[in-house]
C-alpha positions as CSV (number, residue, x, y, z in Angstrom):
1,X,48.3,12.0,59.4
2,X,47.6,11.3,63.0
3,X,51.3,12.6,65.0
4,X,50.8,10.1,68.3
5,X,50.2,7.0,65.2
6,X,53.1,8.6,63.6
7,X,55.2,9.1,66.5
8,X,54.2,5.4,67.3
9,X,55.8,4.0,64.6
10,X,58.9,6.0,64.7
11,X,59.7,5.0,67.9
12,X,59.4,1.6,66.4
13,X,61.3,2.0,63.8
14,X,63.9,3.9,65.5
15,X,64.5,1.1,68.1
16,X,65.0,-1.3,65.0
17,X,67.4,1.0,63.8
18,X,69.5,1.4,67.3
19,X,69.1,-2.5,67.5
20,X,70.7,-3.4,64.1
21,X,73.8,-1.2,65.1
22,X,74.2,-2.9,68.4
23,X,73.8,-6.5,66.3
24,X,76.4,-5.3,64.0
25,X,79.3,-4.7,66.5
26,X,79.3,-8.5,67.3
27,X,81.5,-9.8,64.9
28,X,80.3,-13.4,64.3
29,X,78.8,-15.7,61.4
30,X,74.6,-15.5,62.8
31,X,74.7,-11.5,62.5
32,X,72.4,-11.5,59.6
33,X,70.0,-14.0,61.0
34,X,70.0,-11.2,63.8
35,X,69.3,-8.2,61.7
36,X,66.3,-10.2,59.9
37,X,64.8,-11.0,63.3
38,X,64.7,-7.5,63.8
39,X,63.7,-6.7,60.5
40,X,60.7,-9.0,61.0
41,X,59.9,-8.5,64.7
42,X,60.3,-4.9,65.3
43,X,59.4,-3.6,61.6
44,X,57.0,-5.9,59.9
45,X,54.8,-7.6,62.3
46,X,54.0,-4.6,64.6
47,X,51.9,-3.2,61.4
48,X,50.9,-6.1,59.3
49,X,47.7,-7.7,60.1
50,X,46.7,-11.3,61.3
51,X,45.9,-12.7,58.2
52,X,49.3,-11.8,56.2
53,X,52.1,-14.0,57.3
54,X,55.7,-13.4,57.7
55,X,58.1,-16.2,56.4
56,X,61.8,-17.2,55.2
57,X,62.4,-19.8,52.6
58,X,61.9,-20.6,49.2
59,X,59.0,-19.7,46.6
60,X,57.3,-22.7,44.7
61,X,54.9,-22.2,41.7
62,X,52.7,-25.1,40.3
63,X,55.1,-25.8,37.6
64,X,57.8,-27.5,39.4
65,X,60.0,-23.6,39.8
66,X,61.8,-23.1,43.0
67,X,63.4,-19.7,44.0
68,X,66.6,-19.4,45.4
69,X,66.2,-19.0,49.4
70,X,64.7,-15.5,50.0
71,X,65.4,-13.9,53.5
72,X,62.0,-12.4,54.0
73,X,58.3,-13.5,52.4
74,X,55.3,-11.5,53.3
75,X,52.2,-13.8,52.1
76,X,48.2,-14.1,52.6
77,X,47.1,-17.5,54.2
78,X,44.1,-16.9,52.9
79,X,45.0,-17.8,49.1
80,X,47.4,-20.7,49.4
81,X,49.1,-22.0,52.9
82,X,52.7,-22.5,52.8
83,X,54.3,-25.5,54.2
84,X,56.3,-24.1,57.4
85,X,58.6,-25.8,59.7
86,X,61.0,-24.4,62.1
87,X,61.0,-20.5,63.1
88,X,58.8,-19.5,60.1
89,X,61.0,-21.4,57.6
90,X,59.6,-23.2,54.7
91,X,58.3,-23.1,50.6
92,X,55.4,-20.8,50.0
93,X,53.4,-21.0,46.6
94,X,53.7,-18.0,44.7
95,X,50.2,-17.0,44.4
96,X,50.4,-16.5,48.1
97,X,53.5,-14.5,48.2
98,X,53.0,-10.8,47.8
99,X,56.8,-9.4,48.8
100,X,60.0,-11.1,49.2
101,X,62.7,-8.9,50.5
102,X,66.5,-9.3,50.7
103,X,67.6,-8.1,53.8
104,X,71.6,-7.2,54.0
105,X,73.5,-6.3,56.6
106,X,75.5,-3.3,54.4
107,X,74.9,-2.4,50.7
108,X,77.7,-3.2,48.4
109,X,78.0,-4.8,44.5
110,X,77.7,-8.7,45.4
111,X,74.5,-7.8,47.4
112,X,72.9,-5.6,45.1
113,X,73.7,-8.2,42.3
114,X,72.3,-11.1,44.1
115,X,69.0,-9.5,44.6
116,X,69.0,-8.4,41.2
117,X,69.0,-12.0,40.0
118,X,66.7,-12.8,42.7
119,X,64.5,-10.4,41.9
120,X,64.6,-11.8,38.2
121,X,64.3,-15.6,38.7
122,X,61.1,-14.3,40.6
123,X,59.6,-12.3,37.5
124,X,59.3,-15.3,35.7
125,X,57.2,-17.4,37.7
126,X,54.3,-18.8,36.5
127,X,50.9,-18.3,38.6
128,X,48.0,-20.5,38.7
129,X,45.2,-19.5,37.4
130,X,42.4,-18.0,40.2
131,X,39.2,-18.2,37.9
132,X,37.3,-21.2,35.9
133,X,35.1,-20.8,33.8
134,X,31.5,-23.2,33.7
135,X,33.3,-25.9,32.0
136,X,36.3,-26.4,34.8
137,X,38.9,-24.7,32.5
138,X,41.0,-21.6,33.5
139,X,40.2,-17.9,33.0
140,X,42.7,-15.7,32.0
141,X,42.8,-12.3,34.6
142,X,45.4,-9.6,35.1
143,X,47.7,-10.8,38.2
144,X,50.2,-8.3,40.1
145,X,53.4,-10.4,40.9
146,X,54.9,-10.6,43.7
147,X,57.2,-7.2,44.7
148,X,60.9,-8.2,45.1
149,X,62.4,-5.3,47.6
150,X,65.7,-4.9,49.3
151,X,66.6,-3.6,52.7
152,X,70.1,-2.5,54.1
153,X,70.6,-1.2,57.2
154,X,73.8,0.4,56.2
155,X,76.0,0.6,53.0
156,X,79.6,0.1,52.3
157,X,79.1,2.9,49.8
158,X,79.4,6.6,50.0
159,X,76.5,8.2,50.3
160,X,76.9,10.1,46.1
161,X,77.5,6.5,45.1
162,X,74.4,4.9,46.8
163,X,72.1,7.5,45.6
164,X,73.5,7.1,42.1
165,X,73.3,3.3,42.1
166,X,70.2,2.5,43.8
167,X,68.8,5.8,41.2
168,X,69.8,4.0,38.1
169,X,68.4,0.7,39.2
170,X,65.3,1.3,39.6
171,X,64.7,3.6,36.4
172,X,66.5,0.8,34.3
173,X,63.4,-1.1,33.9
174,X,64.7,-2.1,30.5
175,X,67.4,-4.3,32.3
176,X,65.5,-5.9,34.3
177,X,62.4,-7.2,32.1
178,X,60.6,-4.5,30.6
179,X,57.7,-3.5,32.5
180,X,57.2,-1.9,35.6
181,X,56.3,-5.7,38.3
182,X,59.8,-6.9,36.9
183,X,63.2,-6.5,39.0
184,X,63.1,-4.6,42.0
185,X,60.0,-2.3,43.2
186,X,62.2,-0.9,45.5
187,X,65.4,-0.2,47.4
188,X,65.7,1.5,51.4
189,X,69.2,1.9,52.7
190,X,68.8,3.0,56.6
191,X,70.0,6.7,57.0
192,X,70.5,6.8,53.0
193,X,66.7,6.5,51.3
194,X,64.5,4.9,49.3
195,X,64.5,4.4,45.8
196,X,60.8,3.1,44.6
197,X,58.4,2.8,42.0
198,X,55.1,3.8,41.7
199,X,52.1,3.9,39.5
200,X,51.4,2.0,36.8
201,X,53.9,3.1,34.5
202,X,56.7,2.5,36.9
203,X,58.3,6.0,37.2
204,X,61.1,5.8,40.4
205,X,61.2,8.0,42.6
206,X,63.1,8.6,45.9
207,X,62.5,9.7,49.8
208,X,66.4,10.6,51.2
209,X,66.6,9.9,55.1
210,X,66.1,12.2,57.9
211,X,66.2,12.4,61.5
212,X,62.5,10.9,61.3
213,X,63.5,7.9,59.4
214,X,61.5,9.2,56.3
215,X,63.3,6.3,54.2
216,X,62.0,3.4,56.5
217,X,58.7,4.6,57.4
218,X,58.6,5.2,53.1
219,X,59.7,1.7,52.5
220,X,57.1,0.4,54.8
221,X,53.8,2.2,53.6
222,X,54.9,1.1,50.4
223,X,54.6,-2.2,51.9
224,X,51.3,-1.4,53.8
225,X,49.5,0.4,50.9
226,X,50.0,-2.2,48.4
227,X,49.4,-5.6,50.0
228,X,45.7,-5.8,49.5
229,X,45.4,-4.9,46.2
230,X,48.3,-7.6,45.7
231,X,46.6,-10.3,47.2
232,X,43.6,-9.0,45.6
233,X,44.5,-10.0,41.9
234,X,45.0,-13.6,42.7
235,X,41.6,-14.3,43.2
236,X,41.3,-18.1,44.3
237,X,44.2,-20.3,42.8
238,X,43.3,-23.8,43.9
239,X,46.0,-25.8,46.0
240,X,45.1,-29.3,44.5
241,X,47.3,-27.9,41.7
242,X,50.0,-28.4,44.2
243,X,49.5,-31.5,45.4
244,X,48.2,-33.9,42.0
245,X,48.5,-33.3,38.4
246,X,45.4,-31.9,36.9
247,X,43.4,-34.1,34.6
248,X,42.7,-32.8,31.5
249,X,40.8,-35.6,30.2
């Protein structure tokens, strides 16, 4: 650990922070358009590097499944290009998507719920295949899916109740498919924590906030530590797939 790199990003992350709670005292309907502008501009793209690309839209796989509209996509342009229009927004192949992460302005039951189901659609995506074997025909490899998360800036909970929920959720594996890529990977409420999981097997665990942000700057290595060997495991899915049907004869 480097303190003037560390120091660095708190600073960041601490002006993201004071930023969101000046965005939330104007009452009006673009507020959370606001807080994901800051999400993205003064949490994500300060660390991420030029090849991954941050997006809002909808997930696409090869076999015609769309994803309801996710509020943050963290992808590789190296694997598949999205089609983008306005202000980042547009449809983004799965195979290129390596996080999608709901972003809500405070915690509560119809928000966690939501990304629940999000987070579920997303599980059961089907991914092209990124291998062929000398005949033309797909190869079967391992891929990692891409990591639903969730991101409040502040919770309509108490803080006993957050803990407790956002605990349970991400041990419940069971609920949400089984193994340890479906559902959530992970949960940060600003000034709460974060609930995550890690390792193969899954295991949650938690990091509670501090006066250093340790919740935000957790949430975010999780993001920075994971998205190579993510994008990694796609290999090289090809985009015609996208664009005509495959001929099998």
């Amino acid at each position: 650990m480097h303190k003037a790199y560390q120091d660095f990003v708190k600073a960041k992350v601490s002006a993201a922070v004071a930023a969101s709670k000046a965005a939330a005292e104007v009452k009006h309907k673009g507020l959370k358009g606001q807080l994901r502008e800051i999400f993205i501009r003064d949490l994500l793209r300060p660390f991420l590097p030029s090849d991954v690309g941050v997006g809002t839209g909808e997930v696409i796989s090869h076999t015609d499944q769309t994803s309801t509209q996710q509020d943050v996509i963290i992808y590789d342009r190296a694997i598949l290009p999205p089609v983008v229009f306005e202000q980042a927004c547009g449809v983004f192949p799965i195979e290129s998507v390596l996080y999608t992460i709901e972003v809500k302005t405070r915690l509560g039951e119809s928000d966690l719920q939501s990304a629940l189901e999000s987070a579920a659609d997303l599980s059961g995506f089907s991914y092209a295949a990124g291998e062929y074997d000398k005949n033309d025909q797909p190869r079967e490899h391992e891929v990692t899916k891409a990591m639903p998360l969730l991101f409040a800036f502040d919770s309509s909970w108490t803080d006993k109740r957050v803990i407790d929920v956002c605990t349970q959720v991400l041990a419940d594996k069971g609920r949400q498919g089984g193994e340890p890529n479906a559902g959530l990977k992970a949960i940060c409420v600003a000034g709460k924590g974060c609930w995550y999981r890690s390792g193969q097997d899954g295991k949650s665990k938690e990091t509670l906030a501090d006066e250093g942000h340790s919740e935000i700057m957790r949430f975010l290595s999780l993001i920075l530590h994971g998205y190579k060997d993510i994008a990694a495991s796609r290999r090289n899915p090809r985009l015609g797939l996208y664009m005509v049907q495959r001929d099998d004869g």
